[in-house]
C-alpha positions in Angstrom: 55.8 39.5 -1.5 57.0 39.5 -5.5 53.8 38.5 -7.4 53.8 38.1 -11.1 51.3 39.5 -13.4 49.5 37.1 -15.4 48.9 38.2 -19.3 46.8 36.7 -22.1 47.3 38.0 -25.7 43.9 38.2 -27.6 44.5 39.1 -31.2 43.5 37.5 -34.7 46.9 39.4 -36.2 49.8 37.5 -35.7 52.4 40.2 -36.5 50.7 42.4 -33.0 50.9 39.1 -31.5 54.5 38.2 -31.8 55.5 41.8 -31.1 53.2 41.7 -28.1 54.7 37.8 -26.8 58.5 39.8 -27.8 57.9 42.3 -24.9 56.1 40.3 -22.8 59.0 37.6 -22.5 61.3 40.7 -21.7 59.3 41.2 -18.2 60.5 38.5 -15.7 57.4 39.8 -13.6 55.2 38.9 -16.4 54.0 35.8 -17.2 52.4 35.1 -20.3 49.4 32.5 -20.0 48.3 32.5 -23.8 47.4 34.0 -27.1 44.3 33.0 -28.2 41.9 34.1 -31.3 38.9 36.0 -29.2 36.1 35.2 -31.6 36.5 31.6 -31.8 33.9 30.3 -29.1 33.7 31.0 -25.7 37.6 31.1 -25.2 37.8 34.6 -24.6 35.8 34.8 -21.5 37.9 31.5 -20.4 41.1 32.0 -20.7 40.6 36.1 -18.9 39.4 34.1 -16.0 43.2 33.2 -15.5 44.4 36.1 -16.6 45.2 39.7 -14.3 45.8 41.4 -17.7 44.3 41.4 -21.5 46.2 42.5 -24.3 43.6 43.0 -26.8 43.6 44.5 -30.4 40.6 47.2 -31.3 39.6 45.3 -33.8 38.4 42.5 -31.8 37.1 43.7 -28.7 35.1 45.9 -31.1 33.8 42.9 -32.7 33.1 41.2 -29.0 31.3 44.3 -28.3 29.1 43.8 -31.5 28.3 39.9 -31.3 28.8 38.8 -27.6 28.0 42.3 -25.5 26.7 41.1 -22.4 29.4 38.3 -21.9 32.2 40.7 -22.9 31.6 43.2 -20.8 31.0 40.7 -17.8 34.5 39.2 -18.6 36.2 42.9 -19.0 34.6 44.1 -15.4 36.7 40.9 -13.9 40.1 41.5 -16.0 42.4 44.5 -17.0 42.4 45.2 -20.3 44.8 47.4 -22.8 43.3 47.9 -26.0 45.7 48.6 -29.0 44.4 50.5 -31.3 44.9 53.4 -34.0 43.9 56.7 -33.4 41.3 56.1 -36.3 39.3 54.0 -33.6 39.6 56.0 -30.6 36.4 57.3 -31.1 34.7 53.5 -31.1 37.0 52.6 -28.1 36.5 55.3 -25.9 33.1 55.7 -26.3 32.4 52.0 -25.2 35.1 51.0 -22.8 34.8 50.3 -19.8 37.3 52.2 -17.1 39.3 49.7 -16.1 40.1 49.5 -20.0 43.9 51.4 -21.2 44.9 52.5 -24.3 47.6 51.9 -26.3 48.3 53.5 -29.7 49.6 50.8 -32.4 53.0 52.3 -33.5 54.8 51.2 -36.8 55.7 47.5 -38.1 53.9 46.3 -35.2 56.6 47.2 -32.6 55.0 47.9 -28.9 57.5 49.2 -26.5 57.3 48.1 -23.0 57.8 51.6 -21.7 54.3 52.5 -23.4 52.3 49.3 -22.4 53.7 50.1 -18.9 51.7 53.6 -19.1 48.8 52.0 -20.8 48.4 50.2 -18.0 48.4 52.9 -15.4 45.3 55.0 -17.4 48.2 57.1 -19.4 47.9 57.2 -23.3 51.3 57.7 -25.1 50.6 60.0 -28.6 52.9 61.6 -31.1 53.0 65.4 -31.3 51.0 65.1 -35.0 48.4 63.1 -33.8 48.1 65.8 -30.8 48.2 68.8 -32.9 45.2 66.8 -35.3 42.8 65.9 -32.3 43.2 69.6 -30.4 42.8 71.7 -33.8 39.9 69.5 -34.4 38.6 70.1 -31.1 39.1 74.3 -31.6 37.7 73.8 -35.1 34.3 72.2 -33.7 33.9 75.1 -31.3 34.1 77.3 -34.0 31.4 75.7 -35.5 29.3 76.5 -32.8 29.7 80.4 -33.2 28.6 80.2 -37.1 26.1 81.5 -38.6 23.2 79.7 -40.0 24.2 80.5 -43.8 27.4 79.8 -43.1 26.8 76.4 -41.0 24.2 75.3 -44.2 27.2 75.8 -46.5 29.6 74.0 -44.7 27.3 71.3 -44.5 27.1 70.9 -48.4 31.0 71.5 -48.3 31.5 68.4 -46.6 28.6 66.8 -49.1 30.9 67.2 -51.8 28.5 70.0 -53.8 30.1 72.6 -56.0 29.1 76.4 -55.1 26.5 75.8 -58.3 24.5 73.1 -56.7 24.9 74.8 -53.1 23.1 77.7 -54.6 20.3 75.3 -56.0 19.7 73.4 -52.7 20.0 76.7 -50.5 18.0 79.3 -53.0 21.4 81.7 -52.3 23.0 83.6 -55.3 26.0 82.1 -56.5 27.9 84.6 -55.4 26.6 84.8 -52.1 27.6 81.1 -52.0 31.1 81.9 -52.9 31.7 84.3 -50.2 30.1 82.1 -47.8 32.9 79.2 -48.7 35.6 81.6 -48.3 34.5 82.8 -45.0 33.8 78.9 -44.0 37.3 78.3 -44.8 38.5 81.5 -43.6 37.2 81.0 -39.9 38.1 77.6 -39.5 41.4 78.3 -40.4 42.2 75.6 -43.4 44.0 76.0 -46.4 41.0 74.6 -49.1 37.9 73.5 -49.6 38.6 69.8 -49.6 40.4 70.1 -46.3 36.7 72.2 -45.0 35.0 69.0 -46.7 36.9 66.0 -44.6 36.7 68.1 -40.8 32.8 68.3 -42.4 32.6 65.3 -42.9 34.5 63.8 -40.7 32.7 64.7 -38.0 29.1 64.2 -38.9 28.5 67.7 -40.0 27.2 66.6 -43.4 22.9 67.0 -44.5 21.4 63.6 -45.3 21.0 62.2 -48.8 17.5 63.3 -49.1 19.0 66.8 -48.0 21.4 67.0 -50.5 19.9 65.7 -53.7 19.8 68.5 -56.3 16.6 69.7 -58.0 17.0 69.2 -61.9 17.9 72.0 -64.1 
């Protein structure tokens, strides 16, 4: 027997909202039940007790997470949710979802095509070829990492702190030159084109000395 799926739209940003309520109304065997603001009381938990599916933006369920944990993740065990996000918080999705949770990448202008929701919702994750070449030469670049030497892991540490080869050489007691040679082979070995590109992967993923680390000794 034909059974429609019931959807609530949780979002604070009405331009996701009207271009997630525009494909929604294109499903006859989707019925939408409401769009609601998630943070504003207890409405969240509510209205996903009448709902078989959440369409929820990153944003806010990472908010949830942060102020109402325990009731959010009771509410997200009883509903199907797809998250819409952008692939600069996949990271802080994927490490707290839950599995019943899909993800959807946000495209342009808002637009969400049906096609991809539809994927979403079956566990697969739509991504454009540049965002796939980023995350697996990231993923080779980090296991890289792991087969560099100790000089060469301290440098790229105070690569991604911003330091010049002069204050690198001060913080680490190497010569200058030494330094130098290290940075080249840094950048050489992880295959990027510059030393500000070695400084965002360093950074980027936590590769970076503390503050107390990096302060440099007067001269």
């Amino acid at each position: 027997m034909f059974t429609s799926r019931r959807v609530l739209i949780a979002s604070r940003k009405s331009d996701l909202a009207w271009a997630l309520h525009h494909e929604v109304m294109r499903l006859t065997q989707w019925k939408l039940i409401g769009i609601i603001d998630p943070r504003v009381g207890d409405s969240f938990d509510h209205a996903c007790a009448m709902a078989d599916l959440v369409l929820i933006e990153a944003d806010d369920l990472i908010w949830l997470w942060d102020n109402r944990l325990d009731e959010t993740q009771n509410t997200l065990s009883t509903v199907h949710a797809v998250v819409i996000l952008s692939d600069q918080q996949m990271l802080d999705i994927v490490s707290r979802a839950q599995r019943n949770c899909g993800l959807l990448l946000r495209q342009k202008f808002g637009d969400v095509p049906i096609d991809l929701l539809e994927l979403a919702i079956k566990g697969y994750m739509s991504i454009s070829g540049a965002l796939l070449h980023r995350l697996i030469a990231n993923r080779l670049r980090l296991d890289i990492v792991g087969s560099l030497s100790p000089e060469e892991l301290r440098v790229l540490a105070y690569i991604g702190a911003a330091l010049s080869n002069r204050h690198i050489a001060q913080r680490s007691g190497l010569a200058e030159s030494r330094v130098k040679t290290l940075v080249h082979l840094v950048t050489h070995k992880l295959r990027m084109q510059n030393r500000t590109a070695v400084a965002v992967f360093a950074s980027e993923n936590g590769l970076v000395p503390t503050k107390s680390e990096v302060a440099i000794p007067l001269s």
